[in-house]
N, C-alpha and C positions, 0 to 999 in steps of 0.2 A: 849296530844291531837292529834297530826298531827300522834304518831303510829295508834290510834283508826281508823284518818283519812284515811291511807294506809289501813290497815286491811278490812276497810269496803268497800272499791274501790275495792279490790282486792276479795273479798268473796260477790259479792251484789245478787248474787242469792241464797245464802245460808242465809246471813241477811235476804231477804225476804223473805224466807220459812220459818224461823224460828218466824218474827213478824205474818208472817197469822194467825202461831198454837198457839202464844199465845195470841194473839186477839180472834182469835176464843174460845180459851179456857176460856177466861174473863166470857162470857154469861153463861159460865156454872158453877160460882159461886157458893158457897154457900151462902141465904141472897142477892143474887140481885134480885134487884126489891122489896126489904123489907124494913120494917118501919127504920131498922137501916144500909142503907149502904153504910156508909161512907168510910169503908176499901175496897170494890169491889172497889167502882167508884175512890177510888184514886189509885190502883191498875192499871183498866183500863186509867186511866191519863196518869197515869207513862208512861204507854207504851206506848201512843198515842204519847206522846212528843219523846221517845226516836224512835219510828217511824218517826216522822215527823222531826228530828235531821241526821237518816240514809240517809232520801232520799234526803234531803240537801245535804250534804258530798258528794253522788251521784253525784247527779244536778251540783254540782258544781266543778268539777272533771277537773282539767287542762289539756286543750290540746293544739297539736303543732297549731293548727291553728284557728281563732277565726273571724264567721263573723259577723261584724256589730261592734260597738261600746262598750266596757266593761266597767264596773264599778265595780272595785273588792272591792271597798271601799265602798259599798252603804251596807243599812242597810238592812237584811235579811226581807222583810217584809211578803213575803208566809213563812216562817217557824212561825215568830210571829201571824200571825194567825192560822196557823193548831194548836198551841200550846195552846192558846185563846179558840179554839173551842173543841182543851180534856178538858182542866182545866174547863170550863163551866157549864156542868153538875156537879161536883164534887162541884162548888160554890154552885148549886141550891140546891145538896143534902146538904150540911151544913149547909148552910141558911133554908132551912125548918126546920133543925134537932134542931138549935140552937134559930129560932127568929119565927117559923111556919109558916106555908099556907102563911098568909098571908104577912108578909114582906118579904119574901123572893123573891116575885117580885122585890123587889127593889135595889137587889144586881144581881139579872139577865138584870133590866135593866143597870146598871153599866156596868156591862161584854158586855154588845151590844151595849152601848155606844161607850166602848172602841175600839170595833172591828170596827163601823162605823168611827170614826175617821181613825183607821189607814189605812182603805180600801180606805178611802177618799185621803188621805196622796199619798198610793201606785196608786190611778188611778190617780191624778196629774204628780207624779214622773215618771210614767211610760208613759208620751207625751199623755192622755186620752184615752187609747187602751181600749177596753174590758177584763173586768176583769177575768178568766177563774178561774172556781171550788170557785167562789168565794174572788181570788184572792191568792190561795193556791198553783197556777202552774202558774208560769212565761209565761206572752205574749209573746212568742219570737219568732222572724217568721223561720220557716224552710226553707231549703235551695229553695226547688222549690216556698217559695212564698218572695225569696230576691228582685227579681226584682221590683215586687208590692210595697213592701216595701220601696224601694230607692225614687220611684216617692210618696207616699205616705204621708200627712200629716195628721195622727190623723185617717189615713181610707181615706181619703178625696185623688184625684190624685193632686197630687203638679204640677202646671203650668212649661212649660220651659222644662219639662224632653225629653230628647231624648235619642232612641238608639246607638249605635255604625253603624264601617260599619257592613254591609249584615245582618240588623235588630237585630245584640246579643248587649247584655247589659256588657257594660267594665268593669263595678264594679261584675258580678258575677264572680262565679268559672270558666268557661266556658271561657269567655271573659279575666282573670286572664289566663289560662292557655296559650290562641293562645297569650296574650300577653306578657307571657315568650318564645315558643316559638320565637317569631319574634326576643327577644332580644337576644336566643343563638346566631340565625342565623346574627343579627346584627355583634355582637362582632368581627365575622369571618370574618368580611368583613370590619372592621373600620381601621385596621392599612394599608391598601393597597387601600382605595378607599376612601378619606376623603370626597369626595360628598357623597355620602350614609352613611357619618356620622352626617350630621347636617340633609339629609332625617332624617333617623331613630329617632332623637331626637328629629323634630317637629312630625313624629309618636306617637312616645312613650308618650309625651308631651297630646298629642289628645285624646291616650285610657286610658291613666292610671288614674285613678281615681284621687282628691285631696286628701290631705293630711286629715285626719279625726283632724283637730281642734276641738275646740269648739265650732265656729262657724256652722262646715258642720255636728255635731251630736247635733245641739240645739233641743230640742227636742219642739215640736206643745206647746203652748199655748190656754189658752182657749178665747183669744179675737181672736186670727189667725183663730181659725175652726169659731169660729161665721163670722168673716170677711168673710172666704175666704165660706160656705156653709148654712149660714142666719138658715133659718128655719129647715134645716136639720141636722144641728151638732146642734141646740138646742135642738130639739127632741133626736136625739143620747145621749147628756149628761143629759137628762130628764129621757130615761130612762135607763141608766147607772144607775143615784142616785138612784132613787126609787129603785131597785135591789138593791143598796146598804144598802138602811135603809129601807127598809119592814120588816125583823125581829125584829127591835129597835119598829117599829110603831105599829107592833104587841103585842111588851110584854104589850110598856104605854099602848095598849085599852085593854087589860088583866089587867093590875095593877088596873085599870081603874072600870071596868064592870064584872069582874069575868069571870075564863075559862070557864063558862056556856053560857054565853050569846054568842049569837048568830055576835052582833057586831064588836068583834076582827076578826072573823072568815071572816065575808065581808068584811071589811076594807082589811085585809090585801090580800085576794084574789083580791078586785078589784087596788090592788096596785102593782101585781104581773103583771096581767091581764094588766095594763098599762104601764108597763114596758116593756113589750113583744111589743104590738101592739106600741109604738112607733119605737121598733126596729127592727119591721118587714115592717113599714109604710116607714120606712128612706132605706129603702134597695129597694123598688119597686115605690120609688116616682119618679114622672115625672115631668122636668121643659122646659115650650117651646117646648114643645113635644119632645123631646129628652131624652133618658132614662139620669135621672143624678143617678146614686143609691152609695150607701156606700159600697163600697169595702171588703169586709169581707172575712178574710184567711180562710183557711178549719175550723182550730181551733177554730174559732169565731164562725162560721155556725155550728160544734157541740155543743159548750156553750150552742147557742140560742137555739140547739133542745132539752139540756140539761133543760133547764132552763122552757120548756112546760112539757116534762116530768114530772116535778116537782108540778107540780100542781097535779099530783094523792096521794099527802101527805096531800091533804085536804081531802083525806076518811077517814084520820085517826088522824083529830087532832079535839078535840070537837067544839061545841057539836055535831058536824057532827057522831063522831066515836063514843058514846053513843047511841044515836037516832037510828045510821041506822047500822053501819061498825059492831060493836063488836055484835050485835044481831044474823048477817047474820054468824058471828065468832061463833058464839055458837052454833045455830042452825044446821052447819057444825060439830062441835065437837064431837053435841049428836047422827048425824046421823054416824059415821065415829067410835063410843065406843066402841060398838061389836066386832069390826074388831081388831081381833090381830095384836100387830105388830103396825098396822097403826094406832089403835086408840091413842096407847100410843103416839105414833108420833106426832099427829095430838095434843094432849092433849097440848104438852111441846110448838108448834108451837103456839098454841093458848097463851100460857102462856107467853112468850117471845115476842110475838106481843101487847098482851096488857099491859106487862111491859115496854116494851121501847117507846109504844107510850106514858105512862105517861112523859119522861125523853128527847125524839131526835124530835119531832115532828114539837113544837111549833119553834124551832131555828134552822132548817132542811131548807133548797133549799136553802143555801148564801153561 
């Protein structure tokens, strides 16, 4: 295992060309998107996990220097869900194949049960941060947003925090480096000038950061953010969760009402919808007239703009994509026939669009 490990560290741009072409190659099956296809979709698995196994290996790639807090011993939980969400489809297709239509909700909600658990698991473990891609890519803050992070609890600014001198932060890179300089120049000057050796030591003493205990990488609780931000980390983990179990709330009112009805399709839009505007409310809320807002890294702010996005996959999940989507689909097709070349195009685009809305749809934006 650790050769596979090197190999793929050392080759990760040729590993990733080579899963494009055979990802991309899956869709052009034979028998996808048909009554029997259980050998594509677990085909397409296969490779989803050993995708989602490569870019671990990646991701977790040892280097000399390491900032913030590690945990080499924690439980991989972005690879356990990217693997979750290949395997998923491949349940639905077996479960329809073996039990039909209609019980086979009931092994999809299993599968998003599960996933909602461990999402839940992973935004606990992870000190209540936003969950990015669904929790498939680790929150980890980048180097230009460490500072933020230091004073930070949960989002929230941690009271008490201060800078260094001439406003730099001790604990970044920056603050790390002037603070090795000073200690070359120290050393040079300690065996001939023992005053400038207990200076330098309450220096050193002053900028160096503490020792990362336990104590100084405990990570946010969820009574500290209600404590320390009341009605605003309420909202923040309100609408975390609903992000987190809006696909689950979606299958039960399918299991429920059938994928026709019209009810799964609100519910879970207006569960989307709340999710969002709480986390856009907590970011521009005002307390005592002084902006107080939630802190959010770059990474966070594309999540959320990921996460509006997403709502245009309610064109295409019923009965919405029946009704209006796959009409406008056709009527495009017939116009587009004629045209060499492009009509065939257009034909297979069609074809491929309403096949994987049957299968990515309903359990698609988490």
């Amino acid at each position: 295992m650790e050769t596979y490990k090197k190999w793929v560290r050392r080759n990760k741009d040729y590993v990733h060309s080579l899963e494009s072409l055979a990802n991309g190659l899956t869709w052009l099956l034979p028998e996808r998107f048909s009554a029997s296809e259980i050998g594509p979709e677990a085909v397409t698995a296969i490779l989803g996990i050993i995708t989602a196994i490569n870019e671990h290996i990646i991701d977790t790639t040892p280097t000399q220097m390491h900032v913030g807090p590690m945990e080499p011993n924690s439980f991989p939980y972005s690879l356990c869900i990217s693997a979750m969400k290949d395997l998923e489809t491949l349940v639905e297709v077996a479960a329809q194949h073996y039990f039909g239509d209609n019980k086979k909700w009931n092994f999809i909600a299993v599968t998003e049960a599960t996933k909602v658990l461990v999402r839940l698991i992973l935004f606990r473990n992870s000190g209540y941060k936003m969950l990015l891609h669904g929790g498939e890519t680790p929150n980890i803050e980048k180097h230009s947003d460490v500072s933020s992070s230091q004073h930070n609890v949960g989002g929230f600014p941690r009271p008490g925090f201060r800078h260094g001198p001439n406003g730099l932060n001790p604990w970044n890179l920056e603050g790390r480096a002037l603070s090795a300089l000073s200690r070359f120049g120290e050393n040079a000057r300690m065996s001939s000038d023992p005053v400038w050796l207990h200076r330098a030591e309450h220096q050193q003493a002053i900028m160096e950061p503490p020792s990362l205990t336990a104590s100084a990488i405990e990570r946010p609780t969820l009574s500290m953010i209600l404590s320390e931000k009341g009605v605003q980390g309420a909202l923040f983990l309100m609408g975390e969760v609903l992000f987190i179990i809006r696909p689950l709330i979606y299958v039960l009112f399918i299991r429920k009402y059938g994928i026709r009805s019209w009810i799964p399709w609100f519910v879970s839009l207006a569960v989307d919808a709340g999710g969002v505007v709480f986390l856009t409310q907590v970011t521009k809320s005002r307390d005592g007239g002084k902006e107080q807002r939630y802190h959010l890294t770059a990474s966070e702010q594309d999540e959320l703009k990921r996460r509006k996005l997403l709502w245009a996959l309610y064109l295409m999940r019923d009965p919405f994509f029946t009704k209006y989507t796959r009409q406008r689909l056709q009527r495009t097709e017939k116009l587009l026939e004629p045209v060499p070349i492009i009509g065939l195009l257009t034909a297979k685009i069609v074809e491929l669009v309403v096949g994987a809305q049957t299968r990515y749809t309903y359990m698609s934006g988490s």
